[in-house]
TINUDREN-474567 format. One record per residue (C-alpha): x, z, y. Coordinates in steps of 0.2 Angstrom, whole numbers, plus 5000, padded with zeros to 4 digits. Example, Ala and Ser with C-alpha at 12.3 -4.5 7.8 and 13.67 -1.06 7.14 Angstrom:
REM TINUDREN-474567
506250394978
506850364995
***
This chain:
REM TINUDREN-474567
463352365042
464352395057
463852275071
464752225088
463952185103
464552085119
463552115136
463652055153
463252165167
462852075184
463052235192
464952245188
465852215204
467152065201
468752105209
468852065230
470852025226
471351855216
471751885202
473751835198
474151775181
475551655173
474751505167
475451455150
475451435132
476251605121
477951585116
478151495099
476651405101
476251235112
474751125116
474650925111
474050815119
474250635122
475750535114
476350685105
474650705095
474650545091
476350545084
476050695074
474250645067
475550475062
476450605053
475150685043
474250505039
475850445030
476350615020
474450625016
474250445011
475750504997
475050634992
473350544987
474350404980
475050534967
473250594966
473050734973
471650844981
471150914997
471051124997
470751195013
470751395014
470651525028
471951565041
471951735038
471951845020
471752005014
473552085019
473852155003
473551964996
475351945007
476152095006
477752094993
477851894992
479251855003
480351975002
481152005018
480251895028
478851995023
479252075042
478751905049
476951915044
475851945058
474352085056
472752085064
471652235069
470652315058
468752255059
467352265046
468352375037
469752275029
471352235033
471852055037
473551955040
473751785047
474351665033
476051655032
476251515021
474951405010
475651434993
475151604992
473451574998
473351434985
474051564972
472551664975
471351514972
472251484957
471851684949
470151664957
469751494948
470451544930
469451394924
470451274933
472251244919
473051104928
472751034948
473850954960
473151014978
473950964996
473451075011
473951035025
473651185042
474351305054
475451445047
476151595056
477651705056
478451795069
480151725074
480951685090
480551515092
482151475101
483251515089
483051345079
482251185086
480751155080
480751345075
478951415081
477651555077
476151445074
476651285067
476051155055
476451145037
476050995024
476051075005
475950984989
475751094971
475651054955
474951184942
474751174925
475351254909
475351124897
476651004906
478450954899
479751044906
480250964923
479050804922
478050894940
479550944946
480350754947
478850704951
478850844967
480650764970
479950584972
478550624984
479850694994
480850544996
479150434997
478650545013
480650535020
480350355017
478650305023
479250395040
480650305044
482150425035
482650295025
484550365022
484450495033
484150615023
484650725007
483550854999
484751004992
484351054976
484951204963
483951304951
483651514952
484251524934
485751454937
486251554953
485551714942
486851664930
488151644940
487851824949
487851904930
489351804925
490551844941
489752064940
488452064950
487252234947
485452174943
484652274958
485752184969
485351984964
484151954976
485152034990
486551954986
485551784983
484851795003
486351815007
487051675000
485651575005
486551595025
487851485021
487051335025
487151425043
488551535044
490351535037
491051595019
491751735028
490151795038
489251785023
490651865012
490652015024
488552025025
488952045003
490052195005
489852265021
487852265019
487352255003
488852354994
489552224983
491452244977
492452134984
493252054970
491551994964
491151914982
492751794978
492151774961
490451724968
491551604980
492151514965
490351444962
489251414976
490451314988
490051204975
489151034979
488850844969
487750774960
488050744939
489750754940
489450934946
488350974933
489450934920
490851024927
489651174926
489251124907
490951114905
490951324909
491251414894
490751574905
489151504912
488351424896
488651574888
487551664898
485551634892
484951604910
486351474918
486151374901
484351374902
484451294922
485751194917
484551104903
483351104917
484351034929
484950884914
483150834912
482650844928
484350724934
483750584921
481950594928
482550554947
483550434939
482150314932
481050354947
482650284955
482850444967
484250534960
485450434975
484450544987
484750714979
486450834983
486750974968
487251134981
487551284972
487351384989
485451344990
484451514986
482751504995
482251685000
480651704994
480751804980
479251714969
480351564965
480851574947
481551384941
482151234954
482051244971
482451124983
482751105004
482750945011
484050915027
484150755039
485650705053
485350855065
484350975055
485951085048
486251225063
487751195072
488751365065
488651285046
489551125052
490951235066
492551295060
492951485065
490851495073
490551705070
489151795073
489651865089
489851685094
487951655089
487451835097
488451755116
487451585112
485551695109
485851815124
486551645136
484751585133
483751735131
482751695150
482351525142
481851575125
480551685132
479651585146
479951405139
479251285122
480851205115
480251155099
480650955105
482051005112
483650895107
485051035109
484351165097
484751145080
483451155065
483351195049
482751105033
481150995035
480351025019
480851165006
480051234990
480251254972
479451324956
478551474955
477851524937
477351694940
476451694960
474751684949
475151804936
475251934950
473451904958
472751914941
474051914922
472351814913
472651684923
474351644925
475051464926
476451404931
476651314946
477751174958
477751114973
478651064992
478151105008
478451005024
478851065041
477850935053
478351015069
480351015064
479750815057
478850775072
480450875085
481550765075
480550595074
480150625092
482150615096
482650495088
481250365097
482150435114
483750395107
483150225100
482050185118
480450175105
479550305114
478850215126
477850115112
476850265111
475250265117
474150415124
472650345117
472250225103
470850135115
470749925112
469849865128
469649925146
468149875152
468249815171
467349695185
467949655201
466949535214
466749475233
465649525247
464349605240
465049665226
463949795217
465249835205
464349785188
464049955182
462449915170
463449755163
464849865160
463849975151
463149865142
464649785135
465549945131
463949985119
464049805113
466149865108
465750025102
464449965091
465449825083
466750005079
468149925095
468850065105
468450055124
468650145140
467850105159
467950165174
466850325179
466550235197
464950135202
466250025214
468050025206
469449925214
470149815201
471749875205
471150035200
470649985186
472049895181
473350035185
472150155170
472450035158
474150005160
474450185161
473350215145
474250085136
472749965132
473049825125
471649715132
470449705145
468749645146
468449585166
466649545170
466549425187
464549395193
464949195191
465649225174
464349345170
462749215178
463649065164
463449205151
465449235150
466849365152
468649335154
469749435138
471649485148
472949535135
473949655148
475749645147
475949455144
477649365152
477449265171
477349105165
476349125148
474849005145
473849155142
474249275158
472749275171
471649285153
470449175144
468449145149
467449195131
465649195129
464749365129
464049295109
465649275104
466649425114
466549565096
467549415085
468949385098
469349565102
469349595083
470449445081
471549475095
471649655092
472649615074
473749475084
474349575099
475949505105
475549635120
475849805109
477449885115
478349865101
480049805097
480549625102
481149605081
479149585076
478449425072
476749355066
477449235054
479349205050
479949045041
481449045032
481948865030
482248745044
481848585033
480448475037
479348575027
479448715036
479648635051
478248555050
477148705045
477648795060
477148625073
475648645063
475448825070
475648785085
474548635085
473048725081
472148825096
471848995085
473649005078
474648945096
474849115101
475649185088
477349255088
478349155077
480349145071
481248995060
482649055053
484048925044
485748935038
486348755045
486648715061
485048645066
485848575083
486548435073
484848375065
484148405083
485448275090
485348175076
486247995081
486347875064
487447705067
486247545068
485747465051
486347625041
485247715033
485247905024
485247915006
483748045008
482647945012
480247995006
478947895003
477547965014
475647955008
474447895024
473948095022
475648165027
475748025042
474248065047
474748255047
476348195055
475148125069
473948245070
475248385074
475948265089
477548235081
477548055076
477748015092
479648085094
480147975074
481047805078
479847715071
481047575070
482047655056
480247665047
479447535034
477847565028
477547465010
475747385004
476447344986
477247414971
477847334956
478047434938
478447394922
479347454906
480847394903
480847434883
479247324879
478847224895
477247274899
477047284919
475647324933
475447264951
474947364964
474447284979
473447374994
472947185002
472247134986
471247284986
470647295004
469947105000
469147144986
468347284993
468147205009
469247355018
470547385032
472147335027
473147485021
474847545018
475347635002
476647725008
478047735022
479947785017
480447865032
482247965032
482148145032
483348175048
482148065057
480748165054
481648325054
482348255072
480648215077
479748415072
481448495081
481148375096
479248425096
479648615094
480848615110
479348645121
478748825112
480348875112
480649045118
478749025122
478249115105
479549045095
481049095092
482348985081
483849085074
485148925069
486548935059
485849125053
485949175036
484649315027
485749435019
484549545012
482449565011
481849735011
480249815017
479849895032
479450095037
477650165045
478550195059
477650325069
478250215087
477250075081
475950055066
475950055049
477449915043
477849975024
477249845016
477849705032
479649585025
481149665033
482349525034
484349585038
485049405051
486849365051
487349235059
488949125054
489849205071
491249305064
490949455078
489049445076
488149585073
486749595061
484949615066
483449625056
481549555061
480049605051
478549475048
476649495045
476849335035
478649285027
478449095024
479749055008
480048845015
482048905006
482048794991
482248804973
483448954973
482349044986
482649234993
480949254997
480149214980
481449324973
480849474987
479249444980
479549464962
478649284960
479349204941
479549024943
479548934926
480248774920
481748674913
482948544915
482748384911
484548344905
484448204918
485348164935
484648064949
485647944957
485347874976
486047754984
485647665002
485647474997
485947305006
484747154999
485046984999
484046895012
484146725001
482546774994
480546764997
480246904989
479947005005
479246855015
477646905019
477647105012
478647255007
478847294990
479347454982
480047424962
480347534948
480747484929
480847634916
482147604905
481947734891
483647674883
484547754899
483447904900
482447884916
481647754927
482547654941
481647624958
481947524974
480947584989
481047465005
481947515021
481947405038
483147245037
483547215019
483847395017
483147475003
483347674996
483747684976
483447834966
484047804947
483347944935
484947944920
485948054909
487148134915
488448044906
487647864913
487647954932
489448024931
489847814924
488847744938
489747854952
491647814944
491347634949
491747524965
490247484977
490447314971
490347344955
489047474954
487747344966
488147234949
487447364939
486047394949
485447224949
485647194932
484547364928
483247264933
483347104926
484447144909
483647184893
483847384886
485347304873
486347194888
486047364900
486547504885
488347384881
488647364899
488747544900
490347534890
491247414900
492847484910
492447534925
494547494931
493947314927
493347224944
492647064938
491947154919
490247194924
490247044934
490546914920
489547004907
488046984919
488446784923
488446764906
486946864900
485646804913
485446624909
484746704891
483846824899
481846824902
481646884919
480146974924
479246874937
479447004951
481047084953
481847144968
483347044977
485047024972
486047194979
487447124991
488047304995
488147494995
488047595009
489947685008
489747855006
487747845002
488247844982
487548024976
486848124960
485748274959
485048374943
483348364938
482148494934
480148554934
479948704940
478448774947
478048974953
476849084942
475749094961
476149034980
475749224988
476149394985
475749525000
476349465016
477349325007
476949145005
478148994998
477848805003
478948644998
480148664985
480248874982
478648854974
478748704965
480248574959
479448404952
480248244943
480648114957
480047954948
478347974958
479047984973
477948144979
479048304984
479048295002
477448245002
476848394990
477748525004
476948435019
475148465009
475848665007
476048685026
474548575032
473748705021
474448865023
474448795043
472448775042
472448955030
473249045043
471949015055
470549025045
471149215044
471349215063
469549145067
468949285053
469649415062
470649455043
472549515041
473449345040
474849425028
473449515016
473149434998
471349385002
471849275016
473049195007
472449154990
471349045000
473048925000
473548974984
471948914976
471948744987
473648674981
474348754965
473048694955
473248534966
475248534963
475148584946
474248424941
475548314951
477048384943
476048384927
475848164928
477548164932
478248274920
477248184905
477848024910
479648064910
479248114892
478247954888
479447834896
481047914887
480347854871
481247724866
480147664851
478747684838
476847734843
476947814858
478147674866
476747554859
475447644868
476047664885
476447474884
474547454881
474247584893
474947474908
474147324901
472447414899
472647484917
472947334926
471447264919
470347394924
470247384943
469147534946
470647634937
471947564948
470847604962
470947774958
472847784954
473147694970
472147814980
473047974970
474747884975
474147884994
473848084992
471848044996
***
């Protein structure tokens, strides 16, 4: 075997003169480094990532092959192929693609029937890499195949089509792009039907192929002039490929008596049928243009083929008007110095063709070797015109600069005084600590840096943090953690002392949590959509506790939340929506620091409640200073009605100090649409991060969008975000309306001497309990749970009138109520009367509330009903609180309270992630809030939704039994222990 041998002679003289030589890469080819290689390695994780999501595998083959492997595949591109010099006696050529190397693995392989491969290497062809950007002799190409011979006709190929638009997508190309497609069968049987003679269709069919870069009539004179075809057939062929659509097109084709009469138009056009309703239910046909002018070259394509274009990829002659090709000869020889001494595949002014291209190629393998022939598919990406493209359009969109030139986490420094050694061992040593825990980190290659120094590497490196060791920090066993790039100003700026034990977890929590990464200023941590007190509430709970303070937060709500901030209610009037808080959501309330901004004047904490059952009688007392005697206890509330403005005044008072500080509030902002986000080569990977598109009420605002790690539903019962996340909420309607009121009692009684009492009488004949709740002064909140025909009866009368009634549901029996419901309501003095007359006959439950004297004017209101409650709280990066995951019947009193228990807990969740260094939008994290208050929300709506059924049965059994239910219960103090502590939330 012939062997090669390299010496070195140190006798040879080496030349006196220097050298002179030009130092730079050959043309068409370029070095990366830095920002640029970590922008295309971005490129080739997403297209690989989708191409493993459809399941396919990694081939990898040489970079060179036999040259008669290439010769005679590409027709006349064939010229392009680059030959080496014969050594060891064969004859070798630099690959010019990869689906003629993998064609040959195929026919070596005849054992494998069906694959689906992706390769992804250098290619080579000789061009002129200025005559296109992007347009270079060594470049990288991305392929995905699919071969097999016992696949449906089209299934591969749509499914080809829909990794195209997944890659598109996933790098940020969401509409800007279009991915050309026609079919070699048809174009063949247009050629036949308009005369073309069969030695000329593939001539003809290159030519054609130019259109997407030259004129109709540079083309139409290349088909005569060249390649010898009649004229008249030229217009013919005009006729046809000008065309372009989508299914109208096709069946305008169909519609061709000429073209389905010939065997192989009719054939594409079946093709073309099927492969149209495929994209369709993979929900990609909106992507795909039908051009009739797309031929593709290469002559092994034998079925569909496809080219895939973007805003500035077309060349500038296919889009110019009267552009000739002596105008594109001027333009090459203008900048024939440049081309040959300069790399201008970035460069913005060159244009570039398609981006990705392919097709299907049954016969490639059946050339190699006819025993093994299977049919194949498949598209190929251009990464360099992808990354020239992706690159100019960060410029444009001032995302470049997010890029950095290396992907390191934490730059290790030290500075000191007098004296200072420079703490090269300690900085050793805590590098290795990082790099063993898998943290990226960098320091300084000097024994003494100068911190400056030191500061100015990270900086220009990008890094996000840095560790400095101080020798008094390091003697106490501590480093101080900088997160470089935070604001003058911040809390956080001058860095944060951590002990050396616990350095690993906070980089690693940090790292996830950056508010530092220069990215753009429409990324938050978590964003709330709801500004009601349950959400609120659950972002002063993130900023309460110390792990979740820093996080980049932003609240967005439809109303204008500078009228609840300014909240100004007139003296002894109260809101109709008015809560009954359990000791657990005050004490969240106070733990957060928000109960000192409530009036607490305007609040009334209550220590009893008085039931009973309006159809049979039967009653129970709860009183919380009976029980703290018996139990020998501190005195304790059961609840305290506090108006929702005031507390939502109180969290918007409380917030005002974060503002702009890691929280931004977008008021009076509506969410027009939820979508997900890109892997944005500038940033990190956001596909799966909630997309919300702003507007604002402004008439001349313009829309913005923000994307969130965690999108927090707090949007009620018709919620957006629980319709992004696809979460089912089930229920039903009661058939029943509540009905509040803000009430004046009469002071002429003792009931309230020495307590506060909350009342509530079920009154199955009406359909739904009534309840009083007490407010400060004689005020009191009434919800009255009805049909809807009582609630519309009980809103059509006078204040006066309807105070009557209202009294009377309390003291009346269930026959005097149901008649009084027929009285007129025009009649002033009806109700009045019936009621003086009744009442003397009447046995009046020993505790009842007072007389009503008034009704708050314009308090008088009705709402529907319903349970609901969602299948689950969380989806990916997606989690609902308050009343967009759960709707409940009011007779307990427990709504608010239920949301104020979601946001405590998603609150504490949230930074149960951050101390565990996990992903606080990932599934895992947040089932850990799912599983604490569904379950716990499920049995609370549960209660209530059985005893609206129980309580709206009039007679018989079960009205018996709940009658010796609360009998039973009353005399069983260890279960009213237990009910009362349910009824605190404890």
């Amino acid at each position: 075997m012939a062997r090669f041998r390299l010496s070195y002679c140190q006798t040879t003289e080496m030349p006196k003169e220097k050298s002179t030589f030009q130092l730079k890469t050959p043309k068409g080819t370029k070095d990366w480094a830095g920002p640029d290689a970590l922008l295309r390695d971005k490129i080739f994780d997403t297209i690989t990532k989708v191409f493993k999501r459809h399941g396919a595998m990694a081939l990898d083959t040489p970079v060179f092959e036999l040259r008669e492997i290439l010769a005679g595949k590409y027709g006349e591109d064939s010229k392009l192929i680059y030959d080496l010099q014969d050594q060891g006696g064969e004859l070798c050529s630099l690959r010019y693609d990869l689906t003629v190397p993998f064609a040959r693995w195929l026919a070596m392989n005849p054992d494998v029937k069906s694959v689906k491969r992706y390769h992804i290497a250098k290619v080579y062809r000789r061009d002129q890499p200025a005559m296109a950007k992007g347009r270079m002799r060594e470049f990288y190409q991305c392929d995905i195949d699919i071969a097999g011979a016992n696949y449906d006709a089209m299934l591969p190929d749509a499914e080809v089509v829909k990794i195209i638009t997944e890659v598109f997508e996933g790098l940020g190309w969401k509409d800007q792009f279009t991915i050309k497609l026609n079919h070699r069968k048809i174009l063949d049987g247009v050629f036949q039907v308009c005369g073309v003679p069969t030695e000329k269709l593939r001539p003809i069919s290159s030519a054609v192929d130019k259109l997407d870069k030259q004129p109709w009539s540079e083309v139409k004179r290349e088909m005569v002039e060249q390649k010898g075809l009649q004229e008249e057939i030229a217009d013919k062929i005009e006729g046809y490929v000008t065309f372009k659509g989508g299914r109208e097109l096709l069946e305008k084709l169909k519609a061709d008596t000429l073209l389905t009469a010939n065997e192989s138009a009719k054939q594409g056009l079946s093709d073309m049928e099927m492969l149209m309703d495929y994209l369709a239910a993979f929900d990609a046909l909106d992507r795909i243009s039908f051009d009739m002018s797309l031929a593709r070259g290469l002559d092994y394509y034998t079925g569909v083929i496809y080219e895939v274009i973007t805003e500035g990829s077309a060349p500038a002659s296919a889009s110019q008007d009267g552009v000739t090709a002596k105008d594109l000869q001027k333009s090459s020889k203008k900048d024939k110095k440049a081309d040959a001494d300069e790399d201008r595949s970035d460069d913005p002014s060159v244009g570039v063709g398609s981006v990705a291209a392919g097709g299907r190629y049954d016969n490639l393998v059946g050339i190699f070797s006819p025993k093994a022939q299977i049919p194949c598919v498949g598209v190929s990406f251009g990464v360099d015109r992808i990354f020239s493209i992706t690159k100019a359009r960060m410029q444009k969109e001032k995302q470049l600069k997010a890029l950095r030139s290396s992907e390191v986490d934490v730059y290790v420094m030290a500075f000191g005084g007098k004296g200072f050694d420079g703490m090269l061992k300690e900085r050793l040593s805590i590098c290795t600590l990082l790099w063993n825990a898998g943290i990226k980190a960098e320091f300084q290659y000097k024994v003494k840096p100068k911190l400056q120094n030191q500061f100015k590497a990270a900086e220009g490196g990008g890094v996000p943090f840095a560790v400095i060791l101080g020798e008094s920090e390091q003697a106490a066993g501590q480093v101080k953690v900088k997160e470089m790039g935070l604001p003058d100003g911040h809390p956080e700026k001058d860095g944060v002392l951590v002990d050396i034990s616990d350095l690993v977890a906070e980089i690693k929590k940090r790292r996830s949590f950056t508010t530092s990464v220069k990215v753009p200023s429409d990324i938050y941590d978590v964003v709330c959509i709801g500004g009601g007190p349950v959400g609120l509430s659950l972002i002063a709970a993130l900023k309460s506790f110390k792990s979740t303070s820093h996080l980049r937060i932003a609240l967005v709500e439809g109303q204008d939340l500078s009228q609840s901030a300014n909240w100004q209610p007139a003296i002894n009037e109260y809101s109709n929506r008015a809560s009954s808080l359990t000791p657990a959501s005050i004490s969240f309330i106070k733990e957060m620091g928000v109960w000192d901004h409530v009036d607490q004047g305007r609040a009334q904490p209550y220590d009893e409640m008085q039931v009973w059952d309006g159809g049979n009688g039967s009653q129970i007392q709860f009183d919380w200073t009976e029980e703290a005697q018996r139990y020998n206890s501190m005195p304790r509330t059961v609840a305290t009605m506090l108006e929702n403005a005031n507390l939502s005044r109180a969290l918007l008072r409380h917030l005002n100090q974060y503002e702009g500080k890691g929280l931004d509030i977008f008021s009076k902002t509506l969410v027009s649409s939820i979508g997900h986000g890109i892997d944005n080569p500038a940033t990190f990977n956001m596909s799966t991060w909630p997309v919300l598109s702003l507007k604002t009420s402004a008439e001349a605002s313009e829309p913005r969008a923000i994307a969130a790690r965690l999108m927090v539903g707090a949007d009620g019962a018709n919620s957006p975000a629980r319709t992004f996340a696809g979460i089912a909420s089930n229920g039903w309607d009661y058939g029943r309306h509540g009905v509040v009121a803000t009430l004046t009692l009469s002071p002429n009684s003792n009931v309230w001497s020495d307590k506060s009492t909350a009342y509530q009488r079920f009154l199955p004949d009406l359909g739904g309990p009534i309840a009083i709740l007490p407010l400060p002064g004689y005020r009191a909140s009434l919800v009255w749970s009805t049909t809807p025909q009582n609630a519309a009866y009980l809103k059509s009368l006078s204040s006066e009138t309807f105070a009557i009634m209202v009294s009377a549901a309390f003291r009346m029996s269930m026959a005097d109520l149901k008649y009084m419901f027929t009285l007129s309501p025009e009649d002033p003095r009806a109700h009045e009367d019936e009621m003086k007359w009744r009442l003397p006959y009447t046995e009046i439950p020993s505790q009842v509330p007072p007389m009503v004297e008034a009704v708050q004017p314009g308090s008088m209101e009705s709402f529907p009903l319903r349970f609901r409650h969602a299948d689950t709280y969380v989806s990916p990066r997606v989690a609902l609180v308050g009343d967009a995951a759960h709707t409940i019947h009011p007779l307990a009193g427990q709504g608010l309270n239920l949301g104020l228990g979601d946001a405590r807990s998603l609150a504490s969740t949230i930074a149960y992630g951050l101390e565990h260094g996990t992903d606080i939008g990932d599934i895992l994290t947040l089932e850990r809030y799912n599983s604490e208050r569904w379950a716990a929300n499920a049995k609370v709506g549960g209660v209530c939704d059985l005893l609206h059924k129980v309580y709206n049965v009039e007679s018989g059994p079960i009205a018996w039994a709940r009658g010796l239910g609360l009998e039973s219960i009353g005399g069983m103090p260890w279960t009213k222990e237990w009910l009362m502590k349910q009824a605190e939330g404890r």
